[in-house]
C-alpha positions as CSV (number, residue, x, y, z in Angstrom):
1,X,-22.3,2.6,-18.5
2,X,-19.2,4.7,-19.9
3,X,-18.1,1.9,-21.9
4,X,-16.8,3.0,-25.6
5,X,-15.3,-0.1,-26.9
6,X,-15.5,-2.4,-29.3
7,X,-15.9,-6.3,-29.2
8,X,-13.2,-8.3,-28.8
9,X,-15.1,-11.3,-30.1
10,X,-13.7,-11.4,-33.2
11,X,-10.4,-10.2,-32.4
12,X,-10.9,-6.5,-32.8
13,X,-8.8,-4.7,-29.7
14,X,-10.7,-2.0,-27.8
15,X,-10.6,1.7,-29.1
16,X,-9.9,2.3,-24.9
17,X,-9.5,-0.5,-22.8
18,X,-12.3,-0.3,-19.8
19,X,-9.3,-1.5,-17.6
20,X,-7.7,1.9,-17.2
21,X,-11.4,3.6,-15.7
22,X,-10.7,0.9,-13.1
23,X,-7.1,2.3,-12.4
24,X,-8.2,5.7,-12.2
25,X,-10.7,4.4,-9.7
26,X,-8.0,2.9,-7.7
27,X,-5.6,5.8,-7.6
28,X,-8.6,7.7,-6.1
29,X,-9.2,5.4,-3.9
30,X,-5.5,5.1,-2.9
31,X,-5.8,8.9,-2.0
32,X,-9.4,8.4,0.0
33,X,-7.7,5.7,1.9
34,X,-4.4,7.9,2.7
35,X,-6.3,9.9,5.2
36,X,-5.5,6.6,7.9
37,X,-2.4,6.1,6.8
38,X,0.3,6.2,9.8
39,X,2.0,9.2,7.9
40,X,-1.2,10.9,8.0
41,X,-1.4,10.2,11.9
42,X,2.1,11.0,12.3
43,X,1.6,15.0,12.0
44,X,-1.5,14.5,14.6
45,X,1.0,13.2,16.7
46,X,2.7,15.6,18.9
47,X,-0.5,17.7,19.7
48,X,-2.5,14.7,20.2
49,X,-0.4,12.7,22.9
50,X,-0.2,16.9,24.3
51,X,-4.0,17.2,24.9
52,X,-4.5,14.1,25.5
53,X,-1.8,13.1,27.8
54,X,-0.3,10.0,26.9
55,X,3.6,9.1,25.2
56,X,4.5,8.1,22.2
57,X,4.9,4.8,23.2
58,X,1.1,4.3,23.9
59,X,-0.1,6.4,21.1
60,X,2.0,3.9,18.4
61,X,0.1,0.9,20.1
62,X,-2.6,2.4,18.0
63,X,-0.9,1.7,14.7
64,X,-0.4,-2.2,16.0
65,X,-3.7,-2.5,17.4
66,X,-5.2,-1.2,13.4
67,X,-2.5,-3.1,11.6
68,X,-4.3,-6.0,13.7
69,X,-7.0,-5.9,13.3
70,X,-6.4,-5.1,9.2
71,X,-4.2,-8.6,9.3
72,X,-7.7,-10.2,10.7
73,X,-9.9,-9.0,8.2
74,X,-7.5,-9.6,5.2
75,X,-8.8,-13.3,4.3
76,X,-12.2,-12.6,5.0
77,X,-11.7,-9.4,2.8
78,X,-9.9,-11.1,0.4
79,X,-12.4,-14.0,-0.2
80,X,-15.3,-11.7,-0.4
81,X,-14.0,-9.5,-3.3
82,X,-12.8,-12.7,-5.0
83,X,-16.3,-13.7,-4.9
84,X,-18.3,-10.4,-5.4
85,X,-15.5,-8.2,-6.7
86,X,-14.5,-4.5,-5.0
87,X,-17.7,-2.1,-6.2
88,X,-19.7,-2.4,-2.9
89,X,-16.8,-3.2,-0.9
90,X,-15.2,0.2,-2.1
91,X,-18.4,1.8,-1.0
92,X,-18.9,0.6,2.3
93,X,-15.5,0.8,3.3
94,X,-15.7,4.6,2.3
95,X,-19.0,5.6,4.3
96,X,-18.0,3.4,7.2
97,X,-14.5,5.5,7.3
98,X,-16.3,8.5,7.0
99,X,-18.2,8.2,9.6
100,X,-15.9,7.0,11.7
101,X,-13.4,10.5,11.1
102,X,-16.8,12.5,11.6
103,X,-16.8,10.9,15.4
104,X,-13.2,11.3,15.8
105,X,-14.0,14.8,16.1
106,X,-16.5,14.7,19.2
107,X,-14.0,12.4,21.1
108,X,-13.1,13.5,24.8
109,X,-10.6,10.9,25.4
110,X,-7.7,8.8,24.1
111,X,-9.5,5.7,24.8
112,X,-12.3,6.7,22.8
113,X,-10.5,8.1,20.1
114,X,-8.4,4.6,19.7
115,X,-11.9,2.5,19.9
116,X,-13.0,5.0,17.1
117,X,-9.8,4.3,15.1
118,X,-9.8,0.1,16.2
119,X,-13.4,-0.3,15.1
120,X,-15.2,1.5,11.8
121,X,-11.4,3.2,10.6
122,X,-9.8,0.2,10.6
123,X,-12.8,-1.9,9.4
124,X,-14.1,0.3,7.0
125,X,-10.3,1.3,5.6
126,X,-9.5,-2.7,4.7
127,X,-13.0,-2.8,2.8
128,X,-11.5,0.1,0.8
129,X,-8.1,0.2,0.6
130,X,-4.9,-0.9,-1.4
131,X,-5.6,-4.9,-1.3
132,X,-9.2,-4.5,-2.7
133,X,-8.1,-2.0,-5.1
134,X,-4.7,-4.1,-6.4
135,X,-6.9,-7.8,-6.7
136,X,-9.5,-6.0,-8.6
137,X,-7.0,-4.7,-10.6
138,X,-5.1,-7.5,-11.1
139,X,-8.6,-8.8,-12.9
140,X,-8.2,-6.5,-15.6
141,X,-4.3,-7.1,-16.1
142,X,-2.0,-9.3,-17.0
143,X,0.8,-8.6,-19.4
144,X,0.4,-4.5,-18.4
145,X,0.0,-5.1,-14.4
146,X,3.5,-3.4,-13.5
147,X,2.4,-0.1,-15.0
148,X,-1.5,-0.3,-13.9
149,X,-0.7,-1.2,-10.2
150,X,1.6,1.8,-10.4
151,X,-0.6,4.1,-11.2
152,X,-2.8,3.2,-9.1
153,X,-0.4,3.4,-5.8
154,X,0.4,6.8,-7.2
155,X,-2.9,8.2,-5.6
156,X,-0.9,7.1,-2.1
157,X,2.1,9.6,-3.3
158,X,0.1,12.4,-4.6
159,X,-1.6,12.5,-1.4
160,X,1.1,12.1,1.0
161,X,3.2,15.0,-1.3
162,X,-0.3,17.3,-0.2
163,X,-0.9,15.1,2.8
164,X,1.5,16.9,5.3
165,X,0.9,20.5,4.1
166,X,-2.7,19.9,3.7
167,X,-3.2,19.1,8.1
168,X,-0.6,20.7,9.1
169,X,-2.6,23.6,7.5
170,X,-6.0,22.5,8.8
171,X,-4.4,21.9,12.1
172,X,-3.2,25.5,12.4
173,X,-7.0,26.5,10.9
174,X,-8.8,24.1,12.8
175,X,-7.3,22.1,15.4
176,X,-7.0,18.3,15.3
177,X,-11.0,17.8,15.9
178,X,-12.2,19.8,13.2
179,X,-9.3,18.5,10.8
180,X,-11.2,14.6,10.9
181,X,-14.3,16.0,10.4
182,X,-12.7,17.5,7.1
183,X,-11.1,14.5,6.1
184,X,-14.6,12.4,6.7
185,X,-15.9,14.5,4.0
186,X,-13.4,14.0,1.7
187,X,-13.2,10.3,1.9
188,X,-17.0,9.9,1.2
189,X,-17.2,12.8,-1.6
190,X,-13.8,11.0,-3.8
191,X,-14.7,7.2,-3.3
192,X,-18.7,6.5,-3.1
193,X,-19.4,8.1,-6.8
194,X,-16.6,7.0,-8.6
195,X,-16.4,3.5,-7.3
196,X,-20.3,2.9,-8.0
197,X,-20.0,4.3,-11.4
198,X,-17.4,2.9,-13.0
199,X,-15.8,-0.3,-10.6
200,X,-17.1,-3.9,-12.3
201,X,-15.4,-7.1,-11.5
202,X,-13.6,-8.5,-14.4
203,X,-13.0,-7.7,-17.7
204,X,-14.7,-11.5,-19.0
205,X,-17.9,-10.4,-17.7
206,X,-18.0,-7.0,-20.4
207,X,-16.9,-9.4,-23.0
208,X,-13.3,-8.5,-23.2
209,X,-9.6,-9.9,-22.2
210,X,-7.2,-8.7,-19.7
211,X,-5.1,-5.4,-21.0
212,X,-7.4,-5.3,-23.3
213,X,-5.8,-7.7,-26.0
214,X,-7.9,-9.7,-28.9
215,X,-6.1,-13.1,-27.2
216,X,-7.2,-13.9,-23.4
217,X,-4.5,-14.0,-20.9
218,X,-4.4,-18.0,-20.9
219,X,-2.9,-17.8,-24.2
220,X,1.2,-17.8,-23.5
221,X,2.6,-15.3,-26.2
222,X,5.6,-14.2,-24.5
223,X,8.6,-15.2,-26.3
224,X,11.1,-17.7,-24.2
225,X,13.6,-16.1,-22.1
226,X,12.0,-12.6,-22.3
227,X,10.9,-12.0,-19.4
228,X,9.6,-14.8,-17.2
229,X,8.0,-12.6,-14.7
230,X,5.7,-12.0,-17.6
231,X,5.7,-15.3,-18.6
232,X,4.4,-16.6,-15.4
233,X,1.8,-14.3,-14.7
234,X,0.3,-15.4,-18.0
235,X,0.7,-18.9,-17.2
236,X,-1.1,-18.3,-13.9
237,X,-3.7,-16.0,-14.6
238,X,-6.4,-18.7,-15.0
239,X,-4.7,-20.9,-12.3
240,X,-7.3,-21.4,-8.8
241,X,-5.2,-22.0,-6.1
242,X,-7.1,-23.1,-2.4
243,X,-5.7,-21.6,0.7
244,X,-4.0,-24.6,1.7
245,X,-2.4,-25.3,-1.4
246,X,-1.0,-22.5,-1.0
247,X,0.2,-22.0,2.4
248,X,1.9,-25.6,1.4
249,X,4.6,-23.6,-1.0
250,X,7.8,-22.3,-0.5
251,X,6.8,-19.2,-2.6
252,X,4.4,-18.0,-0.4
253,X,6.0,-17.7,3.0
254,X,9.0,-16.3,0.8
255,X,6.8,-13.4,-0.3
256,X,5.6,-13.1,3.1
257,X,8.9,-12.8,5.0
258,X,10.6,-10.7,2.5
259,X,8.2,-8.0,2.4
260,X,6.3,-8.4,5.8
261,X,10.1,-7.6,7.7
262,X,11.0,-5.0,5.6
263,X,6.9,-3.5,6.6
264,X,7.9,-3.4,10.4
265,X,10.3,-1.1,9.9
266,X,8.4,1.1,7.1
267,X,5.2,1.7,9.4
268,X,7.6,2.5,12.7
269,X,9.4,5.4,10.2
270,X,6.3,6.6,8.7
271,X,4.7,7.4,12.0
272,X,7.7,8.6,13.8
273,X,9.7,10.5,10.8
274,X,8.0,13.8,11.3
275,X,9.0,13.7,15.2
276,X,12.7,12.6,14.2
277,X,13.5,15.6,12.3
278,X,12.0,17.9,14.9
279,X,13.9,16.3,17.3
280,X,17.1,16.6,15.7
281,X,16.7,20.3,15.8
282,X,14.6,20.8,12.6
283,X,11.8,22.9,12.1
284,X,8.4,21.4,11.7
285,X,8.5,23.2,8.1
286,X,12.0,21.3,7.1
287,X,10.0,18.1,8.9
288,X,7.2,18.5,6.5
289,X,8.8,19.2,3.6
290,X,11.0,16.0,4.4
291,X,8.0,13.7,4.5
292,X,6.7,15.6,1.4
293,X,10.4,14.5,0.1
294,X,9.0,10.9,0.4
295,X,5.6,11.1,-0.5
296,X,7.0,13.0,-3.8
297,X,9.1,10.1,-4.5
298,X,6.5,7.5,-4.0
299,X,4.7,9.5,-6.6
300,X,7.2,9.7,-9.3
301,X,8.8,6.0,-8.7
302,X,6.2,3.4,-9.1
303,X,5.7,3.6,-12.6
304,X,9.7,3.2,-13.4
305,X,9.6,0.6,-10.8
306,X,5.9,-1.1,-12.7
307,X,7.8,-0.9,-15.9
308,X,10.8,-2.5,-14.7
309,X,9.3,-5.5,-13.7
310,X,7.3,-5.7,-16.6
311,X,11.0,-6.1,-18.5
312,X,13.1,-7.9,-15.9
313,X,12.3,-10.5,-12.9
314,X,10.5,-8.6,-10.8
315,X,12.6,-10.3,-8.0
316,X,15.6,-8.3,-9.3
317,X,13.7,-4.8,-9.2
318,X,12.7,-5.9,-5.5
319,X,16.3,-6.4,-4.4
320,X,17.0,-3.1,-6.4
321,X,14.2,-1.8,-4.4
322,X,15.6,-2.7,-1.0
323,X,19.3,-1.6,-1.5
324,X,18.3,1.8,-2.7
325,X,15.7,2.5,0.4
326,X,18.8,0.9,3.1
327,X,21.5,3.7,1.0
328,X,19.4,6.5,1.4
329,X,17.9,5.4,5.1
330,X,21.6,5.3,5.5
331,X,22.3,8.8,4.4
332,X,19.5,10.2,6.1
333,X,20.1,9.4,9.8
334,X,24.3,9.1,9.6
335,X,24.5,12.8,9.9
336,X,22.3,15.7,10.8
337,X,23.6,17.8,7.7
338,X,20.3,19.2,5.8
339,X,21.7,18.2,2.7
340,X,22.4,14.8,3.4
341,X,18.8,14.5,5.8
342,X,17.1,15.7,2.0
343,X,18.9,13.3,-0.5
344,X,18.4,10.1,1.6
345,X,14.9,10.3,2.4
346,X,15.2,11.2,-1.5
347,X,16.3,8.1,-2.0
348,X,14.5,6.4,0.8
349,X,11.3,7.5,-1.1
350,X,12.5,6.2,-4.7
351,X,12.7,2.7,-2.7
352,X,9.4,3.3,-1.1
353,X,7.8,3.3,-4.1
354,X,8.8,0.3,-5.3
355,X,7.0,-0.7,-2.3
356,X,3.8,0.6,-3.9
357,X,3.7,-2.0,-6.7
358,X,6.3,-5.0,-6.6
359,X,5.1,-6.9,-3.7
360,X,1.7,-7.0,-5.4
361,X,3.0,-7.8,-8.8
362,X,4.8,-10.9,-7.5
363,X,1.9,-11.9,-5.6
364,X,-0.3,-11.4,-9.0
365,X,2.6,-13.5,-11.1
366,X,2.9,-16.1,-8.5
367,X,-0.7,-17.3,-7.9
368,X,-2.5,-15.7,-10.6
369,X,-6.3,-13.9,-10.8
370,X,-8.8,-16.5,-9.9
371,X,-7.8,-16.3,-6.3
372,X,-5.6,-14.1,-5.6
373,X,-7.6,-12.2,-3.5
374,X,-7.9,-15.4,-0.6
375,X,-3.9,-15.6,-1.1
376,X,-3.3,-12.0,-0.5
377,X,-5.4,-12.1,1.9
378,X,-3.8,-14.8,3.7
379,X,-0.3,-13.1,3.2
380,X,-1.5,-9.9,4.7
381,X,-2.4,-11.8,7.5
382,X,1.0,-12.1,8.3
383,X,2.5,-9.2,7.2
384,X,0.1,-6.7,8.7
385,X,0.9,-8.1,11.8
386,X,4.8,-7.9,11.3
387,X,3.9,-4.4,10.4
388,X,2.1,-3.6,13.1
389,X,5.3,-4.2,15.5
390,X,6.6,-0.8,13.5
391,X,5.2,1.7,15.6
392,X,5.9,0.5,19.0
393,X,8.9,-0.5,18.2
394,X,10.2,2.8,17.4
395,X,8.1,4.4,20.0
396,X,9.2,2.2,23.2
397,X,12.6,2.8,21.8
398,X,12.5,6.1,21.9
399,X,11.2,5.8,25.3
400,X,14.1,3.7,26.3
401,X,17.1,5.3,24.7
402,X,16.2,8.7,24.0
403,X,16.7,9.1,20.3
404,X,15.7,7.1,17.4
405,X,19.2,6.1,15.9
406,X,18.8,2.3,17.3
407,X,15.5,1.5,15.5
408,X,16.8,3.1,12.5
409,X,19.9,1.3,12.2
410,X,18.2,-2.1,12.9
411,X,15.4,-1.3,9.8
412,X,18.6,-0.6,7.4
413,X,20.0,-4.0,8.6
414,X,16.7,-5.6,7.7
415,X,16.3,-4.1,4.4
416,X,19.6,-5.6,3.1
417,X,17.8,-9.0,4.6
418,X,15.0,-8.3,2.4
419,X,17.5,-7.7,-0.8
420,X,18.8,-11.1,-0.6
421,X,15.9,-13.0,0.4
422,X,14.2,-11.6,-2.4
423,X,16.6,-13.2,-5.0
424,X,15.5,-16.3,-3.4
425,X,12.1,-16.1,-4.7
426,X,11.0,-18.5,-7.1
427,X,7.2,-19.2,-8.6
428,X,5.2,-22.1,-7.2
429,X,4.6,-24.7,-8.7
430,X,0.9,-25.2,-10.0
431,X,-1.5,-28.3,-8.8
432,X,-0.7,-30.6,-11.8
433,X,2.5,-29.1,-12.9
């Protein structure tokens, strides 16, 4: 075990906390998982509804039917890696998504490529993806989680910054079949090692405290009126909460509705962005480099956006969150000027990232470690399946009218929604409180 620490038993803080291997894990993992994403499908889009003869209506169902079928799993997910932690659920994910991109490329049909996508992708991506990675993280941190759970959503920037270039290239190389055989590889090769090396389940069962500190995270340091996102967190990191007790607060189908309206209109741009710019009269180069704009963004942003809510209420950085993304979603679509379509998905993307790390930090803060993984669980849910209105939203739009401006200026509306609602968030109050 690559553990070269020293005992916190008597107070002595770790020469290097074990916590960060398990980020690193998770950025990786972030970047194995990216390969489904909808902005990863997006680029596979106009060839793949061309060969295989269907619109772009149908071809977002897709994206609903996977967001679906993620929502379903999410409690049972959740609940397992409470119980058993995210090591074997990182690796199964990852060879069940790898094999499932090795048949993608033997496909004859758009039927069988969605049953492909609908059964061990989605499956086998929820097993290994972002909510595994963020509760098992959470384990690990308390007082640090703002900057740990961004750099771990990093790994989703870094590859959607080579994500675009990378099939576009293999694409042109390739073709489409070839290019999900590739990506099979990849996922199996990044994840299975790393995740059975280094991924254990909580920092307790090594002998040492979240973030690493000589005190555990039960212990309330944080001075009064610092930061009571901070001060929360600690106060509910030992804190078991059941699924009913917590569908029964206000907090919860807050966090929910905030962030799961905002999602539908996130997952509808991701997989419709690319097409937008082409059809605007942009080169698929300037399209591209556009979502490469976004990806670089959601790369460079999370950890100014983890370390913000680490100082302030981390409901103030999500409202900040959603009034930067609606400005630059604004800019972006309100004129066809270059200039203007690259500084608002600029923007757009600085939002985004928040994105990446301040849902799950208020979720973490709110209703603590020991089950956090059941509540997310529950809350994805219900936002996965808000999200998974996104793409067929924006596709049967574009169907009907022709042009994308509608959907666009309906997801701006709802991000302002989001920005007040999330100044509305307050954390539950424990069993015995």
């Amino acid at each position: 075990m690559p553990l070269t620490v020293a005992s916190t038993s008597n107070g002595v803080k770790p020469r290097f906390f074990y916590g960060w291997y398990i980020v690193a894990v998770g950025f990786i993992a972030n970047v194995a998982s990216s390969f489904a994403l909808a902005s990863t499908l997006s680029i596979f889009l106009k060839p793949l509804t061309a060969d295989l003869g269907i619109s772009r209506g149908v071809f977002s169902l897709l994206r609903s039917g996977e967001g679906i079928i993620a929502a379903c799993l999410a409690p049972l997910v959740g609940a397992l890696v409470d119980r058993y932690g995210g090591r074997w659920l990182m690796v199964a994910g990852a060879a069940i998504v790898a094999v499932g991109y090795l048949i993608l490329g033997q496909v004859a049909s758009f039927v069988q490529f969605a049953a492909v996508r609908l059964t061990l992708v989605s499956c086998g991506d929820v097993l290994m993806g972002y909510m595994v990675v963020n509760v098992v993280v959470a384990q690990w941190f308390v007082r640090q989680r703002g900057r740990a759970f961004a750099f771990t959503s990093m790994g989703v920037g870094f590859a959607k910054v080579c994500m675009p270039i990378l099939a576009a290239w293999l694409l042109l190389m390739l073709g489409w079949r070839q290019t999900w055989v590739v990506f099979g590889v990849l996922t199996a090769g990044l994840l299975i090692p790393p995740a059975l090396l280094f991924v254990r389940r909580r920092p307790e069962e090594m002998g040492l405290n979240p973030d690493g500190d000589a005190e555990p995270a039960g212990a309330d340091t944080t001075p009064q009126g610092k930061n009571s996102g901070a001060a929360s967190s600690t106060r509910a990191a030992d804190v078991a909460w059941t699924r009913s007790e917590a569908l029964r607060t206000r907090a919860f189908w807050l966090l929910v509705i905030t962030f799961g309206i905002s999602s539908i209109g996130i997952t509808g741009l991701n997989l419709h962005v690319f097409s937008y710019v082409t059809d605007i009269g942009h080169s698929p180069v300037v399209a591209a480099s556009v979502m490469s704009v976004i990806a670089s963004m959601q790369l460079a942003s999370p950890l100014a956006w983890g370390l913000l809510a680490e100082r302030v209420d981390a409901r103030i950085a999500a409202m900040l969150r959603f009034v930067v993304q609606a400005i630059g979603l604004g800019l972006a679509i309100l004129t066809g000027n270059l200039f203007c379509l690259y500084a608002g998905f600029f923007l757009y993307g600085i939002g985004l990232g928040g994105n990446m790390v301040l849902p799950d930090i208020l979720w973490a803060n709110y209703f603590g470690r020991r089950s956090l993984g059941r509540i997310r669980g529950m809350g994805l849910l219900i936002s996965h399946v808000l999200a998974a209105i996104g793409p067929p939203f924006f596709g049967f739009l574009y169907d009907a009218t022709g042009g994308y401006g509608l959907s666009f200026a309906i997801f701006g509306a709802v991000l302002i929604a989001s920005a007040v609602l999330s100044l509305m968030l307050k954390p539950p109050r424990a069993r015995g409180s």
